[in-house]
N, C-alpha and C positions, 0 to 999 in steps of 0.2 A: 364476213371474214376478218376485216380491219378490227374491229370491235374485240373481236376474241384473241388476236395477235396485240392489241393494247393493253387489254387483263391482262395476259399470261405476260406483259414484259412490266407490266406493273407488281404484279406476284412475286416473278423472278426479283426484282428490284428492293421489296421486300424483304424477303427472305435471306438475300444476300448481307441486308442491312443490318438484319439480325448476327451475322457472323462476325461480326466487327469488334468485339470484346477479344482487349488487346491485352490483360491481367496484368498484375500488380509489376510487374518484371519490365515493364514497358519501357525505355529508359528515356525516352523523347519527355520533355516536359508537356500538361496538359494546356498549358497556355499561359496569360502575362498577367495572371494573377497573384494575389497575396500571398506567401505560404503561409499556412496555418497551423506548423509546427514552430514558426518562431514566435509569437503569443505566447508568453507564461503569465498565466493568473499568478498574484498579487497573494500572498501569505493574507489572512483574517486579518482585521483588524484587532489590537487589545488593548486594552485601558494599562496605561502603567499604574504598578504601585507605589509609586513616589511622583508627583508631578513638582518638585522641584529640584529631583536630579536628573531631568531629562535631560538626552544628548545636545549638543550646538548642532543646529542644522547646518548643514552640508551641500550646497548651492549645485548640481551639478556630477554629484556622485550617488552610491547609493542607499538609499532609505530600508527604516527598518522590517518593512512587508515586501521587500523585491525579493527575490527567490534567486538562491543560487545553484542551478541543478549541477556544477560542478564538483561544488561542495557537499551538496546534499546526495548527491552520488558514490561519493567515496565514504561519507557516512553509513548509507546504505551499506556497505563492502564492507564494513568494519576499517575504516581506514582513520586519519583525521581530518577532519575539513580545516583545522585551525592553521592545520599546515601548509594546506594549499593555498589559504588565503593570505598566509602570511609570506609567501614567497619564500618557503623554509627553503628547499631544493629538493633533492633527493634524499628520502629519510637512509639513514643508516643499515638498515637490514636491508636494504636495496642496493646499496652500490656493487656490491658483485655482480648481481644480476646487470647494472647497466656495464659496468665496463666489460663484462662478455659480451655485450651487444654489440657496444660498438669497437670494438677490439682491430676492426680492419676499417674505422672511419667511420664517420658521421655527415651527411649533406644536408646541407640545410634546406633546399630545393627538394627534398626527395618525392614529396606531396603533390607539389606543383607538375614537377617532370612526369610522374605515371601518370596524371590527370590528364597533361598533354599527349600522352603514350597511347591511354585507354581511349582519346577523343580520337585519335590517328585512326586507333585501330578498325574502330567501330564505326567508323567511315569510310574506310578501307572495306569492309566487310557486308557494310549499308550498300554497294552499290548496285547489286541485283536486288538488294530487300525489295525496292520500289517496284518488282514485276510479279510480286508472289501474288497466287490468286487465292489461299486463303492465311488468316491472320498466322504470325508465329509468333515465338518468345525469341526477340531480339536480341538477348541477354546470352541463351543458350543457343544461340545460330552465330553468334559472333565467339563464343570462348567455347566450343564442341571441342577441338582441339585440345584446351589444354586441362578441363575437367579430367576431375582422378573417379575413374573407374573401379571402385573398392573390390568390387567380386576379382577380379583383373590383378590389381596389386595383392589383393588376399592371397590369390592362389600361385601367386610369385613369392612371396615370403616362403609361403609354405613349404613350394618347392623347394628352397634353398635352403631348407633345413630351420627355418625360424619357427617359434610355436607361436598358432596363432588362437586367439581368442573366438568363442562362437560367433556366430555374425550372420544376422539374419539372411534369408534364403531371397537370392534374385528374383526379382519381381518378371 
């Protein structure tokens, strides 16, 4: 009898182990390892074609294969990277846009404060997490709350006389 109550609590054991895929949303880090999204490979090497109008090296700044995905992003977007590297500011066909922005203030802290807000919350909210018996999306059990419900809001517009656009059918 012991023998088969030892299988079956090794089975159970198992099996449980299997339900532990905690998906991409997980927000805990997976431990004190390196991240691997700060690594940017090195632009190719290329032979210039004048080797006596090469640049004065630069002791301590950056070289001509470092990668700027800052830049190289706003390139992407059709923007100019010249801009951004040059500490232009805000191009010209943007300032309307920002001074509507910030039209009631600007914080410099704003970043920092919700990071502190969102660590609150989600500890606040972590503190039965630790008794669920099986895995959740920690992500969506802390913000259920404040998620916008589109079918929900669709059919409130609606009602109010707004026209609304098709929208696919609730799942």
């Amino acid at each position: 009898m012991r023998v088969h109550f030892g299988v079956m609590v090794m089975v159970a054991g198992v099996a449980l182990s299997a339900c532990g895929q905690t998906g991409l949303r997980d927000l805990r880090p997976a431990g004190t390892g390196p991240d691997e999204f700060l690594i940017l490979p090195a632009k190719p090497l290329a032979e210039p074609t004048n080797y006596e109008t090469l640049p004065v090296p630069t002791p301590g700044q950056a070289n001509l294969t470092d990668r700027n995905p800052k830049g190289e992003a706003v390139a992407a977007l059709g923007g100019r990277p010249a801009a951004l590297e040059a500490g232009a500011g805000i191009p010209t066909s943007d300032g309307a846009l920002v001074t509507a922005a910030s039209r009631y203030g600007v914080e410099a802290t704003v970043r920092e404060d919700l990071a502190a807000l969102d660590a609150k919350k989600r500890k606040r909210e972590n503190r039965t997490a630790r008794f669920k018996l099986f895995p959740v999306d920690r992500y969506q059990e802390a913000y259920k709350r404040e998620a916008i419900r589109p079918n929900e809001v669709s059919a409130i517009f609606s009602g109010a006389g707004f026209e609304q656009p098709s929208a696919p059918p609730a799942e």
